[in-house]
Backbone as CSV, one residue per row, in Angstrom:
resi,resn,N_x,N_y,N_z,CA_x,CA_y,CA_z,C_x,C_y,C_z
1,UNK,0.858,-1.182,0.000,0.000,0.000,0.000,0.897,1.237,0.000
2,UNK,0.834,2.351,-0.948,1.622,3.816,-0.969,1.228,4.335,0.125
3,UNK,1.934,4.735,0.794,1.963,6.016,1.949,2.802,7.064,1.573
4,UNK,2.282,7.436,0.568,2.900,8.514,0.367,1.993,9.776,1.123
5,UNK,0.711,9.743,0.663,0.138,10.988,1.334,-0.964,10.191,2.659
6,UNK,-0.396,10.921,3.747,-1.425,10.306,5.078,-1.151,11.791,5.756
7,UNK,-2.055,11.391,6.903,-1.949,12.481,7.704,-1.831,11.853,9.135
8,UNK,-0.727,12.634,10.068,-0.093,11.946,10.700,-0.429,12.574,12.116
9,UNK,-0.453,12.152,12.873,-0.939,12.102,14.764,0.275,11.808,15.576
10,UNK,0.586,12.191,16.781,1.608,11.448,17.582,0.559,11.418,18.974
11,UNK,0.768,10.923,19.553,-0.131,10.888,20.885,0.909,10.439,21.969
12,UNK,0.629,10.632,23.004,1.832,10.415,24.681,1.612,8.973,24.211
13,UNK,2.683,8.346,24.704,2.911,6.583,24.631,1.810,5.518,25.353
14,UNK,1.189,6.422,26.677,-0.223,5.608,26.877,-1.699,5.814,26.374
15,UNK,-1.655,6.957,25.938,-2.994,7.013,25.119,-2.950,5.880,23.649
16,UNK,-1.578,6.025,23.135,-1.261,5.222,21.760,-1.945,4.226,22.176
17,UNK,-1.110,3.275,23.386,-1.358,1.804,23.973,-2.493,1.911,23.624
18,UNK,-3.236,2.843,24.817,-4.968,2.655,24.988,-5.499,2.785,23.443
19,UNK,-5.464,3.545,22.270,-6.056,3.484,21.367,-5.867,1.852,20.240
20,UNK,-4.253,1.619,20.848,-4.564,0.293,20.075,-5.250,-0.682,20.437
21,UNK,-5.737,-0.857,21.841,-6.091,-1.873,22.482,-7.788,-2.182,22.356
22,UNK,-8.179,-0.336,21.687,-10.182,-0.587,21.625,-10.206,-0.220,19.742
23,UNK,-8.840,-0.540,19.202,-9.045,-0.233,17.653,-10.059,-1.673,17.437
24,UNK,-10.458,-0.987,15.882,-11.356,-2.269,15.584,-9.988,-2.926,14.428
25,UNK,-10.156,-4.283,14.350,-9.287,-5.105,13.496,-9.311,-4.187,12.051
26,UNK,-10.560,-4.267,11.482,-10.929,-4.160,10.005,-10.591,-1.914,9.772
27,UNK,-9.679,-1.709,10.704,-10.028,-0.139,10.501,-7.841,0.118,9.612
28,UNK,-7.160,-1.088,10.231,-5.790,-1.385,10.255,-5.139,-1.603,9.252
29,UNK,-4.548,-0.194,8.793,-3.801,-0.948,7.551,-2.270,-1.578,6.953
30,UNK,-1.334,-0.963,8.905,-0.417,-1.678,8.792,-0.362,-1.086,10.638
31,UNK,-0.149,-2.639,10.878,-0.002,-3.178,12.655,0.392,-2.578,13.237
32,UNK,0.341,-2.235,14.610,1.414,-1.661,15.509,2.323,-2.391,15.523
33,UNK,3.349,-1.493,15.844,4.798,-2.095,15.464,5.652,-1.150,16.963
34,UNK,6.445,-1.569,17.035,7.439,-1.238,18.471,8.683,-0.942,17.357
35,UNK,9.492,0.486,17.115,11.210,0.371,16.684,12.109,1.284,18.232
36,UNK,13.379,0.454,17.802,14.257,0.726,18.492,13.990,0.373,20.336
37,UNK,13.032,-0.786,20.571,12.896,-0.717,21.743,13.973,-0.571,23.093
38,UNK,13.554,0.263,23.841,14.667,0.094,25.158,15.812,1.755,24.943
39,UNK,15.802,2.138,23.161,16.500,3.040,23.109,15.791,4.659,23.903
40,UNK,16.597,5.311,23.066,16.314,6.714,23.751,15.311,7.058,22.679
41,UNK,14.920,6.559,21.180,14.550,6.987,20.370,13.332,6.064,19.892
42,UNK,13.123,5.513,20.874,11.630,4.634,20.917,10.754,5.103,20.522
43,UNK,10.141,4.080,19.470,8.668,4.969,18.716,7.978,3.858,18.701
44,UNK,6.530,4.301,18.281,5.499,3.165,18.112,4.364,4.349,17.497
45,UNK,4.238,3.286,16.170,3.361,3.427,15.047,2.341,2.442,14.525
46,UNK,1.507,3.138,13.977,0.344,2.141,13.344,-0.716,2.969,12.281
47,UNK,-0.503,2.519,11.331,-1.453,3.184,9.885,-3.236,2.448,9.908
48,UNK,-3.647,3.627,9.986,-5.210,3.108,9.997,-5.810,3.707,8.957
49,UNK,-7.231,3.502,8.477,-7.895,4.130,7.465,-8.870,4.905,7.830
50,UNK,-9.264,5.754,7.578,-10.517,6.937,8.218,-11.936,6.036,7.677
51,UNK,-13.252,6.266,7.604,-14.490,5.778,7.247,-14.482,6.464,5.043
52,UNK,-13.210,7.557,5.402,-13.578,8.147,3.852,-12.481,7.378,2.856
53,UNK,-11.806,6.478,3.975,-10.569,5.807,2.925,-9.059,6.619,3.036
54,UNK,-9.221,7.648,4.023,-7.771,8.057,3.981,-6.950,7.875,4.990
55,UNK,-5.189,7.840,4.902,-4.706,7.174,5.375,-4.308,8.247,6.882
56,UNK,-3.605,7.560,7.820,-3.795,7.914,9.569,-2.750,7.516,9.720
57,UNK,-1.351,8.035,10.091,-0.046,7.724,11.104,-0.297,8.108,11.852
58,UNK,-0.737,6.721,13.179,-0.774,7.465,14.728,0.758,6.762,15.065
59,UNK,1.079,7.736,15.976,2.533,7.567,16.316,2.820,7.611,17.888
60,UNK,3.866,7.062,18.641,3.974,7.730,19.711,5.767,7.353,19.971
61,UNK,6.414,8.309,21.125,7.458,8.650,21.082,7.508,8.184,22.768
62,UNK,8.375,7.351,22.897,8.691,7.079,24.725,9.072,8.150,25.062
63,UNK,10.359,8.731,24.587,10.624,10.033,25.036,11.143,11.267,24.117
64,UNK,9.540,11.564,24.086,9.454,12.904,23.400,10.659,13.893,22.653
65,UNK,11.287,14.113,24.085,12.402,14.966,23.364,13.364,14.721,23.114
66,UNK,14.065,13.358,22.967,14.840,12.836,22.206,14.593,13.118,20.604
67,UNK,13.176,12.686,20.400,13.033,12.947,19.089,12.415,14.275,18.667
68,UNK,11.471,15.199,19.388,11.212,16.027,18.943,12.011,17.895,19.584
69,UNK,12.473,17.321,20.301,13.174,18.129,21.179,12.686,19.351,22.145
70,UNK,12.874,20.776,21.440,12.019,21.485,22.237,10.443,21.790,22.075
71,UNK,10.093,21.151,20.724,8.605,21.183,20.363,8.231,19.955,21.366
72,UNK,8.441,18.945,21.903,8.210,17.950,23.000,7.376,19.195,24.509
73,UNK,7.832,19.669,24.067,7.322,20.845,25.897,5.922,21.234,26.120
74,UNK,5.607,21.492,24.684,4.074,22.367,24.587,2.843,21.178,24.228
């Protein structure tokens, strides 16, 4: 599937959890996935589809400002 154009979300690392855990199966268009676990640069992603067919990077970051740095604050 192209991902080229999606529109993308990050959410705190327990809301992510919580949203994957009440997703519906059939909404999923590529799994949650865990990279770099244990690092400083821990992420967790998952591509979903909206009801209109378009594509959703929800994302989340263990620690924020490793990766986003001072935009992590607000």
């Amino acid at each position: 599937m192209p991902r080229t154009r999606h529109f993308g979300a990050t959410l705190p690392w327990n809301e992510w959890e919580l949203l994957v855990s009440r997703l519906a199966d059939d909404l999923i268009v590529e799994p949650p996935t865990v990279s770099y676990p244990g690092e400083p640069v821990e992420q967790a992603k998952m591509m979903i589809r909206d009801p209109s067919g378009n594509l959703i990077e929800i994302k989340a970051y263990r620690h924020p400002d490793q990766i986003l740095g001072h935009l992590a604050d607000g």
